[in-house]
C-alpha positions as CSV (number, residue, x, y, z in Angstrom):
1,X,23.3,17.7,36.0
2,X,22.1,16.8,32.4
3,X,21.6,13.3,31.6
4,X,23.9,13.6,28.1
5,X,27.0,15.0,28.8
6,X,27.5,16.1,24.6
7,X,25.5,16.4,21.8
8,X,27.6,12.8,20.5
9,X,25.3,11.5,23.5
10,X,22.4,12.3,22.4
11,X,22.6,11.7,18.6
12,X,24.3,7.9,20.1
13,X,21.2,7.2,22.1
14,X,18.0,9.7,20.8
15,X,19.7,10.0,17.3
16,X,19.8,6.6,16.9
17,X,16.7,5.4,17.8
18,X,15.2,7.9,15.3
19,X,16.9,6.2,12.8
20,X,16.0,3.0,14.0
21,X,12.4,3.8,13.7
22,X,12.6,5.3,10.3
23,X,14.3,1.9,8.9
24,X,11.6,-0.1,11.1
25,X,9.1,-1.8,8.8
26,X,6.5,-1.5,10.3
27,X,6.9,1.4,12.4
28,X,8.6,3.6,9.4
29,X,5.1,3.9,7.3
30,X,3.1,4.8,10.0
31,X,4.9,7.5,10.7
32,X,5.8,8.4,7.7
33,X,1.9,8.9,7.6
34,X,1.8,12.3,9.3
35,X,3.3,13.7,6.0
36,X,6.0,16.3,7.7
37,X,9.4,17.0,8.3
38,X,10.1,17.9,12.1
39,X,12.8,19.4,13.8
40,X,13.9,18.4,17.5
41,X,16.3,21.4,18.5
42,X,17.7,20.3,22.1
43,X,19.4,21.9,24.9
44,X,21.5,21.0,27.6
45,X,23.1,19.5,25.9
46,X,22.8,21.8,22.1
47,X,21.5,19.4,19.4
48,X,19.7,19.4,16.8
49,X,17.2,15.9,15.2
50,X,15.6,16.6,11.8
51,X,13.4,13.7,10.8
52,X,11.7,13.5,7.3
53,X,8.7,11.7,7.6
54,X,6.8,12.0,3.9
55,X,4.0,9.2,3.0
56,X,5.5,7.9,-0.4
57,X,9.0,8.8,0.7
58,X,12.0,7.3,2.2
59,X,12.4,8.5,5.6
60,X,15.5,10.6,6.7
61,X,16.8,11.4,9.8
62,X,19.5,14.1,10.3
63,X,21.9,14.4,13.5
64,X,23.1,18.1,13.9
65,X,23.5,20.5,10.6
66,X,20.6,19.6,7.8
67,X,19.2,21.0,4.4
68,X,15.8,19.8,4.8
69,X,13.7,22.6,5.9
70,X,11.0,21.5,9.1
71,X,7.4,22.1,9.1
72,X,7.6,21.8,12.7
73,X,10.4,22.6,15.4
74,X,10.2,21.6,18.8
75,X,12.0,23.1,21.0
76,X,13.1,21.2,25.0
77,X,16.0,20.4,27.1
78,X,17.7,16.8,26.0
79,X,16.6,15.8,29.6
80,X,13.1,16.3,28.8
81,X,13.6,14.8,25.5
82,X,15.2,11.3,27.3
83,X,12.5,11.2,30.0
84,X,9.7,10.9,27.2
85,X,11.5,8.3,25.7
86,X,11.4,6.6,28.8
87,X,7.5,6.6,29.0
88,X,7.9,9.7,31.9
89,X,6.7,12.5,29.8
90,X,3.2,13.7,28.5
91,X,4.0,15.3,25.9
92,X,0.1,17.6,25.8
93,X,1.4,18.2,29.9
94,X,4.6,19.8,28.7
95,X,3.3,21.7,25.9
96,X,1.0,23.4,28.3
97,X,3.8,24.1,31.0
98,X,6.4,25.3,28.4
99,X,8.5,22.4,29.3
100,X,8.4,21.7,25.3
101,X,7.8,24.3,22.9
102,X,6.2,23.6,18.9
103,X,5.9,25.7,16.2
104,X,4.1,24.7,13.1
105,X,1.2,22.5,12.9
106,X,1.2,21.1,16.4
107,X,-1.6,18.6,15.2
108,X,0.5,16.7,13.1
109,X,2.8,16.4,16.2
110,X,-0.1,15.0,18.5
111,X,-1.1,12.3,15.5
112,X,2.1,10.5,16.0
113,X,2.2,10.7,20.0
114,X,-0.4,7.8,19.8
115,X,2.6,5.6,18.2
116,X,5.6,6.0,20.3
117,X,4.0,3.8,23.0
118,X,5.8,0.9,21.9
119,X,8.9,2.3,21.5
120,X,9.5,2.9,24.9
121,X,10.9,-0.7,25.7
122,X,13.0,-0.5,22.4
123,X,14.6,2.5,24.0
124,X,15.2,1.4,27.3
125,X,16.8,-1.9,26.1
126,X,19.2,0.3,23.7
127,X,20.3,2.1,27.0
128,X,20.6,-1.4,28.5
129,X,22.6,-2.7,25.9
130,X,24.7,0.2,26.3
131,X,25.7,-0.2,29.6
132,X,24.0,3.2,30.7
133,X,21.5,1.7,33.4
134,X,22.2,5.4,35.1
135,X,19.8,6.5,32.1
136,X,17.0,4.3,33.0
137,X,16.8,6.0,36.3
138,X,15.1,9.0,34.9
């Protein structure tokens, strides 16, 4: 059984921490320093993250229907998605067992991976804070 149980779940919890870290300043610039625009497209449930990420620009994160156009689309199950959030996913592991799928300049993708370390906590506490301990138990 899926962790999410609607896409409203998962633009609540992986949504909003996307838009967290674009706002964050000091996390916003340093991503904003791989200089693309990536789409998440989820299953399980369907969902869709756009996240603008331009150096010199204001970030933008989009839950569900967008106009910005993605350099890169990843492609995974929201379970998948919420596990590497959790610190429980290697994200060069999945790409090599189809467990995530990119298209575009995967390189760009692997430049930020080195960045989301600290994010982890932020996200489990956002679960906490939600009451959803049955999501930390990924």
């Amino acid at each position: 059984m899926p962790y999410f149980k609607d896409a409203d779940e998962v633009y609540r919890f992986i949504g909003r921490l996307f838009q967290d870290l674009s706002d964050d300043e000091e996390l916003g610039p340093k991503f904003r320093k791989a200089d693309t625009t990536v789409q998440y497209q989820y299953r399980n449930p369907e969902s869709q993250i756009t996240v603008k990420m331009r150096e010199g620009e204001e970030g933008q994160v989009d839950l569900g229907e967008t106009d910005m156009e993605p350099e890169v689309v990843m492609t995974m199950e929201a379970d998948t998605a919420h596990r590497f959030w959790l610190g429980k996913v290697n994200v060069t592991v999945a790409l090599a067992r189809g467990q995530m799928k990119a298209k575009g300049p995967v390189a760009k993708i692997l430049k930020l991976v080195p960045l989301v370390k600290p994010v982890f906590p932020r996200y489990r506490q956002m679960l906490e804070e939600a009451g959803r301990q049955d999501l930390q138990e990924a």
